[in-house]
C-alpha positions in Angstrom: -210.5 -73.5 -34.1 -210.1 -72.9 -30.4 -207.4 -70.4 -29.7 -204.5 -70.9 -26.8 -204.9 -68.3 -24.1 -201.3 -67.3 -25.0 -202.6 -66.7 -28.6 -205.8 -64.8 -26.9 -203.9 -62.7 -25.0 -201.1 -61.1 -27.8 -203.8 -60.9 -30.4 -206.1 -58.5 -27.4 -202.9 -57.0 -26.7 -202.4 -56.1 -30.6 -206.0 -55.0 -31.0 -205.7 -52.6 -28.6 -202.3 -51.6 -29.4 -203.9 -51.0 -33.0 -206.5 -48.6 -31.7 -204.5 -47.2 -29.8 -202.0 -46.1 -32.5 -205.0 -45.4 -34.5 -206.2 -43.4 -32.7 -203.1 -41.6 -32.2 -201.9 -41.5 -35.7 -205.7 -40.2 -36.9 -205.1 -37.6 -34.1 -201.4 -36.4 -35.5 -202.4 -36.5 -38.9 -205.6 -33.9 -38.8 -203.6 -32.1 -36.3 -200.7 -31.5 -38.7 -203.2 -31.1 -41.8 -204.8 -28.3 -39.7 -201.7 -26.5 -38.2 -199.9 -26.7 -41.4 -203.2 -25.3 -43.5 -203.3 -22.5 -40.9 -199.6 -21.7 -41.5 -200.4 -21.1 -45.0 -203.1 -19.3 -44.7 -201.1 -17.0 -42.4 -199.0 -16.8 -45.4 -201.6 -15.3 -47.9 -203.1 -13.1 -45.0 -199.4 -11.5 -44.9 -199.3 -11.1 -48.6 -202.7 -9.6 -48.6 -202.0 -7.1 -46.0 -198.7 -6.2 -48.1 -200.5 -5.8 -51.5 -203.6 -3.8 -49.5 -200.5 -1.7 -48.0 -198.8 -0.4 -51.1 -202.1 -0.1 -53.2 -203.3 2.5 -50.7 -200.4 4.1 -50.9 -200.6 4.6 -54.4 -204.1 5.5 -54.4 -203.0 8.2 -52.1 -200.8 9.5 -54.6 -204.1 10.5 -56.5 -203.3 7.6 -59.3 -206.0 6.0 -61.3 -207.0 2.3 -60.1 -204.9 0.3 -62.9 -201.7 2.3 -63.0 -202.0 1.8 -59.1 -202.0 -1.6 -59.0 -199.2 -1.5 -61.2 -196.8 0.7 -59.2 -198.3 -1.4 -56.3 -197.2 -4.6 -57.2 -194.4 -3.8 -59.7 -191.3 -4.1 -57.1 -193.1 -7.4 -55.2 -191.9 -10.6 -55.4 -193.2 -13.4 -54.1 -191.9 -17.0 -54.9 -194.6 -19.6 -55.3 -197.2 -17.4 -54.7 -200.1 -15.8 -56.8 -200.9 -12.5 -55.5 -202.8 -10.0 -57.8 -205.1 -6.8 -57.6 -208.5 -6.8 -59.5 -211.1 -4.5 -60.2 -214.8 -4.7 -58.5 -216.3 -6.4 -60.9 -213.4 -9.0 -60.7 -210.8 -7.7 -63.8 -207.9 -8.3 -63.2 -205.4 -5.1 -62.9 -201.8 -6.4 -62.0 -200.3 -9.1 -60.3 -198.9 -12.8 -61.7 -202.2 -15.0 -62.1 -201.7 -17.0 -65.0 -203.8 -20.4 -64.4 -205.3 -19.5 -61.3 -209.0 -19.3 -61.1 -211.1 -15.8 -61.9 -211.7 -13.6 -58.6 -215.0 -11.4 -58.4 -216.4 -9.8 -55.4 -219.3 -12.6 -54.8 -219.3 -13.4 -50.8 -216.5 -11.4 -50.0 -217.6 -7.9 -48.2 -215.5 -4.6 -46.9 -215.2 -6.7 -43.2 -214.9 -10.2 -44.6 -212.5 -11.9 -46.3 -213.3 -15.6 -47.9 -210.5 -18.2 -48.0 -211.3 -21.5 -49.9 -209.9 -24.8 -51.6 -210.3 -24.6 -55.1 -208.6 -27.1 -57.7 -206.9 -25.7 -60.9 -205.3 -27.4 -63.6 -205.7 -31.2 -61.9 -204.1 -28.6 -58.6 -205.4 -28.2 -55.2 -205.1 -24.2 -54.4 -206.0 -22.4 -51.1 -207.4 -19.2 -52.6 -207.7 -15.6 -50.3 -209.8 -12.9 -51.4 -210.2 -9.5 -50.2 -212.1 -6.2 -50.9 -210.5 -3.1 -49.8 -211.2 0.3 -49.9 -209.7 3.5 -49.9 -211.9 6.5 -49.5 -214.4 5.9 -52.9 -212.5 3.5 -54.5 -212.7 -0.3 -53.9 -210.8 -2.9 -55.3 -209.8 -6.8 -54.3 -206.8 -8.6 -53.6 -206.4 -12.3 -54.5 -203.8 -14.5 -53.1 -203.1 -18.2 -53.9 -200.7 -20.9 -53.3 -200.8 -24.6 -54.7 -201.2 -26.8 -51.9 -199.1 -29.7 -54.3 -196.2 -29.5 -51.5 -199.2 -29.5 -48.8 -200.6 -32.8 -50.5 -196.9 -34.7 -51.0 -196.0 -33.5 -46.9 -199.4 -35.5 -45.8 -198.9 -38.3 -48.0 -195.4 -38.8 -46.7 -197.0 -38.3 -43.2 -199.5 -41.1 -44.0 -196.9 -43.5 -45.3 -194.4 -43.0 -42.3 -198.0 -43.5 -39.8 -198.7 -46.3 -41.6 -195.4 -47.9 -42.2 -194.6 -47.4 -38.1 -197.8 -48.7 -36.9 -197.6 -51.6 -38.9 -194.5 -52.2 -37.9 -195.0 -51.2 -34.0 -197.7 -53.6 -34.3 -196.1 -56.8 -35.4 -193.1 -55.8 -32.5 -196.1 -55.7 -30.2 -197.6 -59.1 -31.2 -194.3 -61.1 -31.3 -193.5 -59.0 -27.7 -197.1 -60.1 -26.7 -197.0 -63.5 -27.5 -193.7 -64.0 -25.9 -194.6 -61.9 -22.7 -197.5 -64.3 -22.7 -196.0 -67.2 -23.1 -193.3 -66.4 -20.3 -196.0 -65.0 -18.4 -198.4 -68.5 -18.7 -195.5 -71.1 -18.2 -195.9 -71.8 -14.8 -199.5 -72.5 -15.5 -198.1 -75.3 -18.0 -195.8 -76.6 -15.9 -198.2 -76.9 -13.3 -201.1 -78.4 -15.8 -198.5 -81.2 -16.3 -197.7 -82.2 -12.2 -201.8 -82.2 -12.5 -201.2 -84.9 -14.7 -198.9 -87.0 -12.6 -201.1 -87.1 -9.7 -202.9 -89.7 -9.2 -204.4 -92.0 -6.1 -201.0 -93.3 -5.9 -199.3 -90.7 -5.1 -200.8 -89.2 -2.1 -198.9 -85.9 -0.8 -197.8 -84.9 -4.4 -198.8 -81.3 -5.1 -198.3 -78.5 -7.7 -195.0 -76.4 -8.6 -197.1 -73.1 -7.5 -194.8 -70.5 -8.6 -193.6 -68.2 -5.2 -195.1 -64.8 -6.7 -198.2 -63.4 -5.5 -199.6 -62.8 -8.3 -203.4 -64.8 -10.1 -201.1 -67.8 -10.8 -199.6 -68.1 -7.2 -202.7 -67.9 -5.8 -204.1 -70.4 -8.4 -201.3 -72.8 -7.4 -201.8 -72.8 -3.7 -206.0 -72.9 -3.7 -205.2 -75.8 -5.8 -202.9 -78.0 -3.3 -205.3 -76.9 -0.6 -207.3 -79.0 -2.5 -205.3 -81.7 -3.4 -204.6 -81.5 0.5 -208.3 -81.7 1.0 -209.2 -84.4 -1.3 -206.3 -86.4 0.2 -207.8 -86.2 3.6 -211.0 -87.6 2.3 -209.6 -90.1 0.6 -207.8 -91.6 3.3 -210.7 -90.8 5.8 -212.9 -93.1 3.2 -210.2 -95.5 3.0 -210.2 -95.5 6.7 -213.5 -96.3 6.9 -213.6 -99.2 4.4 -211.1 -100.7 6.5 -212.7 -100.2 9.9 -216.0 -101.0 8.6 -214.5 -104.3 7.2 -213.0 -105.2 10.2 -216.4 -104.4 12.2 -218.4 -106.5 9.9 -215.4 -109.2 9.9 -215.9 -109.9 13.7 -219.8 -110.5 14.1 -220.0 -112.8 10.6 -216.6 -115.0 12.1 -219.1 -115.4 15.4 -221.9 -116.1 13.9 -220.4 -118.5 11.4 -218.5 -120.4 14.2 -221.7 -120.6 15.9 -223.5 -122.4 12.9 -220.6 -124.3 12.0 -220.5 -125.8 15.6 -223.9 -126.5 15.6 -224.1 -128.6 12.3 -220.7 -130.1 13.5 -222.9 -133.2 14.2 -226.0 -134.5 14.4 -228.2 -135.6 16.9 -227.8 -132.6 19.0 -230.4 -131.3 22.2 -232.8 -128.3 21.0 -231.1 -126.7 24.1 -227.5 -126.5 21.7 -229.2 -125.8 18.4 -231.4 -122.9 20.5 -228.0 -121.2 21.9 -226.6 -121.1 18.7 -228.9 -119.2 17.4 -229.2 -117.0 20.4 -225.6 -116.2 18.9 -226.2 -115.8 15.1 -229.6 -113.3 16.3 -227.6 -111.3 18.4 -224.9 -110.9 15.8 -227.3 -110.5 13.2 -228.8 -107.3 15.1 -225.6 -106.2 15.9 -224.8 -106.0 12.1 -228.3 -104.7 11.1 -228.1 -101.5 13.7 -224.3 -100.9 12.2 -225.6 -101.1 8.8 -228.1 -98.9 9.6 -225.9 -96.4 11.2 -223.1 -96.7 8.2 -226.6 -96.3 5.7 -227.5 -93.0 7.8 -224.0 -91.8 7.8 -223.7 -92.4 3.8 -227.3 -90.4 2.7 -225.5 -87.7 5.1 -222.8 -87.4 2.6 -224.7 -87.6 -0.1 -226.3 -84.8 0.9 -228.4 -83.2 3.7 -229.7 -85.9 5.8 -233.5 -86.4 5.1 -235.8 -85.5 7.5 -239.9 -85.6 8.5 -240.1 -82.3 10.8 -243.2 -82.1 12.6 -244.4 -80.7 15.9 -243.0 -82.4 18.8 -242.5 -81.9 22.3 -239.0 -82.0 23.6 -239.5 -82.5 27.0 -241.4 -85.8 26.2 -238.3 -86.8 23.9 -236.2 -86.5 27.0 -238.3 -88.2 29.2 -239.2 -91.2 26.5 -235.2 -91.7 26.0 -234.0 -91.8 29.6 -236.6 -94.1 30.4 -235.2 -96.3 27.9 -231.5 -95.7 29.0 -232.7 -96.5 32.4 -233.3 -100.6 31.2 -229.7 -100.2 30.1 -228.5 -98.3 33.4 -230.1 -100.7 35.8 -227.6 -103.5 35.4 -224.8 -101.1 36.7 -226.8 -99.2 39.3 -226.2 -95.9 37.4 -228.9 -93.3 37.9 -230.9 -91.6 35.0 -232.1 -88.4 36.0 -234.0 -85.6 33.8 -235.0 -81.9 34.4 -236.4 -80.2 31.7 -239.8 -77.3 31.7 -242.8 -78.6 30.6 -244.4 -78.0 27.1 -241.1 -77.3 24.7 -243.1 -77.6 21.6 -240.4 -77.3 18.7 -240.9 -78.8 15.0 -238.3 -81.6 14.0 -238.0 -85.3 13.0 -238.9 -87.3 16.3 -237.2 -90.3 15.1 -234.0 -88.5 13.8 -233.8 -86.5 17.5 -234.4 -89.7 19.6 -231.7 -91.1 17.8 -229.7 -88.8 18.8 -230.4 -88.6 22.6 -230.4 -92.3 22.3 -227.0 -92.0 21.3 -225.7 -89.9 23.9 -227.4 -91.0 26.7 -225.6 -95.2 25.9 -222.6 -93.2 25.3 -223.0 -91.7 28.7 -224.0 -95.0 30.3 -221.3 -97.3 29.0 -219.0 -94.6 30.1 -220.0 -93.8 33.6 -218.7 -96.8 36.5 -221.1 -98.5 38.2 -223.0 -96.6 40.6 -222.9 -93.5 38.8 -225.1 -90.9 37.7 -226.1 -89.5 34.5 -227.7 -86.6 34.0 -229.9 -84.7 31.4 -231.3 -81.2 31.3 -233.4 -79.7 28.7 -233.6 -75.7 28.5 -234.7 -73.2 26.7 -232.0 -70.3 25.2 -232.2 -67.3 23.3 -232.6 -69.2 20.0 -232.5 -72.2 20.6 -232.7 -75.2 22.7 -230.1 -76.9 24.9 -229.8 -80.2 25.4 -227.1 -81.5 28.1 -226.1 -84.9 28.5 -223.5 -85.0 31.4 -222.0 -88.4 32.8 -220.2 -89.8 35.3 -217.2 -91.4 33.2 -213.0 -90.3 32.9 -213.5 -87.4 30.4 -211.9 -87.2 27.4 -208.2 -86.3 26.8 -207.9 -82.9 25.5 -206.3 -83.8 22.1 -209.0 -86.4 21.4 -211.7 -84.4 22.2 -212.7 -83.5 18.6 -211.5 -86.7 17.3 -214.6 -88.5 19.2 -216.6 -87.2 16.2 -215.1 -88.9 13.7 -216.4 -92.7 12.7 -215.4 -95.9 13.9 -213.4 -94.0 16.7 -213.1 -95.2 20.3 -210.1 -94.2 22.6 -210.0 -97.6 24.7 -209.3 -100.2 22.1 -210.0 -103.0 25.2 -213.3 -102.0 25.1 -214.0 -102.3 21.7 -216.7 -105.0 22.5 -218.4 -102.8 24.6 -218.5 -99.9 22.9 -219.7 -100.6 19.9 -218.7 -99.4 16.4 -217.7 -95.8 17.1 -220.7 -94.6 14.8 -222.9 -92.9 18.0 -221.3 -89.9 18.2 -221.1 -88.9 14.9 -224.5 -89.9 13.8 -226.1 -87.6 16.5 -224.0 -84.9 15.2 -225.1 -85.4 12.1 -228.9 -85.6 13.2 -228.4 -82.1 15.3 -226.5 -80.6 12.0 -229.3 -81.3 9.9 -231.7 -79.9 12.0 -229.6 -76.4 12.1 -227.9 -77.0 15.5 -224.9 -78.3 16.7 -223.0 -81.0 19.3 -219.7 -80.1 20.8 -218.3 -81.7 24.0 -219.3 -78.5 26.2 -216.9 -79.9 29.2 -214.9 -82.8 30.2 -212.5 -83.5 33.1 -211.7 -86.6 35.7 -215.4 -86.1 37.1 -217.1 -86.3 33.9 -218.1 -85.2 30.4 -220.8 -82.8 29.7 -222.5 -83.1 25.9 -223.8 -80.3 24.6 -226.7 -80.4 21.6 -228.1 -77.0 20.3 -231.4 -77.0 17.9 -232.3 -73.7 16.7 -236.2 -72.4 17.7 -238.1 -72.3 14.8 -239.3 -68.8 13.2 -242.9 -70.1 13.3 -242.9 -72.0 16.4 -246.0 -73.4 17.6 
């Protein structure tokens, strides 16, 4: 079963809250065990150090060994607490030991002491022993202390660690899960405008909370993209439309033209001939702009397909203005070209003549009769320049981008004339998918100056 994040979140918040109490309560635990175990052995040190004390004293006295560890430890008292004095050979001399376990002098020297835990009667006992010495006579001290009270302190601790974690840990769960839950509901909320939106209701967007924090930032990245998948959606619808109503004109023509032809019968050659004259010319005129609406479409698809190969640019230049030149004539505008010789590049010759085909009938149609139209070919750090500079009105200065985008033309009364509004766009595309670029470099009353930028290739020939 898939968890909520909610869920996810309070239960790695408890985890590590666990540990970390853990960890924490292990730490307290053997801390106190150790502190409290050195406090008692502090305890029996003290008491060793007293019994040591008076047996020397008695010793000094010249008294035999037992009747000194009588007079020793006759007036001592020590409450819960074996403390005795025993002889070398571990007999015991004096001192309250019933039930505590035999002391003898094994692993315990004239510098060392040895300290243990020993269990007596179903009883945990920290045991000292000692050997002492005073001049030629040695002796031992034991000291021991049931370590029952030690054992029922660190249970209690154990229980209270336990008991508080536990409980720490449920608070922290409940306080996760409803942190989290506070924490995630603008993410709900937001998950259900998602759910609202549809393509009927263009310009709705997200409740993005106003915080800074993942979840604002999640909010607003997604209504930039609601804003950006708005824009294409009403670019695409724009083009359905415009495209319809391009393809609407030529078929009503061409139609008309065949239904006046077969109007009646009996008609001269000479009627039926110009009515075809009309349905071919319509018919090329809706093959080139399904061709160009085909090219544009395998663009967004993906990157336009191409067939590099080594070409000469110069050649391209001169090949396409002597085909704009047929077009020129009938207005008396001038085609010129200056470009160096031998600008060998690789690229798709058909793609790139498209494109200066492109913009040299843009710059035809646009340039009055008489005019001039000019284009120059050179060579750049990087790359290669093509300008294609006319004689035309220029382009307003808020339109100037827009003259990329399809189906576009700023003089709706030459609509005729200028075609579908899919030149411009197609040769950016071409010069995109070769690396490069097209901008409108200038464009003022005198004119407007193209600009088309193709990268040199790294292994140019």
């Amino acid at each position: 079963m898939s968890l909520t994040i909610r869920a996810r979140l309070a239960l790695w918040y408890a985890a590590v809250l666990g540990l970390a109490l853990a960890g924490s309560g292990l730490a307290s635990y053997y801390g106190y065990s150790r502190a409290r175990l050195a406090q008692l052995d502090e305890q029996l040190v003290r008491a060793d150090a007293l019994a040591a004390g008076a047996m020397n004293t008695e010793l000094g006295e010249g008294l035999p060994l037992a009747e000194a560890a009588h007079d020793a430890l006759e007036d001592l008292e020590l409450p819960g607490r074996g403390l005795a004095l025993f002889a070398p050979d571990g007999t015991h001399l004096f001192g309250p030991w019933q039930g505590l376990p035999e002391v003898d002098g094994g692993g315990v020297s004239d510098t060392g002491p040895a300290i243990a835990t020993v269990e007596s009667a179903g009883v945990r006992v920290r045991l000292w022993r000692a050997r002492h010495r005073h001049g030629n006579t040695a002796y031992l001290v034991g000291a021991a202390e049931s370590l029952a009270s030690f054992d029922a302190e660190r249970a209690g601790l154990r229980r209270a660690l336990l008991g508080g974690g536990l409980a720490a840990l449920v608070l922290a769960t409940a306080g996760g899960l409803w942190i989290a839950r506070r924490a995630l509901r603008p993410l709900a909320r937001m998950a259900m405008d998602a759910r609202g939106i549809t393509e009927h209701t263009p310009g709705a967007r997200l409740q993005a909370p106003a915080t800074r924090d993942e979840l604002g930032v999640l909010g607003d990245a997604f209504n930039e993209l609601l804003g950006r998948l708005e824009g294409a959606l009403a670019q695409q619808r724009r083009f359905m439309a415009d495209a319809s109503h391009e393809l609407r004109t030529p078929v009503s023509v061409a139609r008309t033209a065949i239904e006046v032809g077969l109007a009646r019968s009996g008609r001269p050659e000479a009627e039926y001939r110009d009515s075809l004259r009309v349905v071919e010319g319509k018919i090329q005129g809706l093959s080139r702009l399904v061709e160009d609406m085909f090219t544009l479409a395998r663009a967004d698809a993906g990157p336009l397909p191409l067939e590099p190969a080594p070409l000469y640019l110069d050649e391209l230049v001169d090949g396409c203005a002597a085909d704009a030149r047929l077009v020129a004539a009938p207005k008396g505008v001038e085609v010129r070209t200056s470009a160096p010789a031998d600008v060998e590049t690789i690229g798709d010759e058909r793609r790139l003549r498209q494109m200066l085909a492109n913009l040299l009938d843009n710059a035809v149609r646009h340039t009055p009769n008489g005019g001039s139209v000019h284009v120059e070919l050179s060579v750049r750090p990087g790359a290669f320049e093509i300008a294609v500079s006319d004689g035309g009105p220029g382009v307003p200065a808020p339109e100037r981008e827009r003259i990329f985008e399809r189906f576009v033309r700023l003089d709706a009364s030459r609509r005729a004339a200028d075609g579908a509004g899919l030149g411009l766009p197609i040769a950016r595309t071409i010069a995109e998918a070769h690396g490069g670029s097209l901008v409108l470099a200038r464009s003022d009353p005198s004119g407007s100056t193209f600009l088309a930028r193709l990268p040199i290739p790294s292994h140019n020939p």
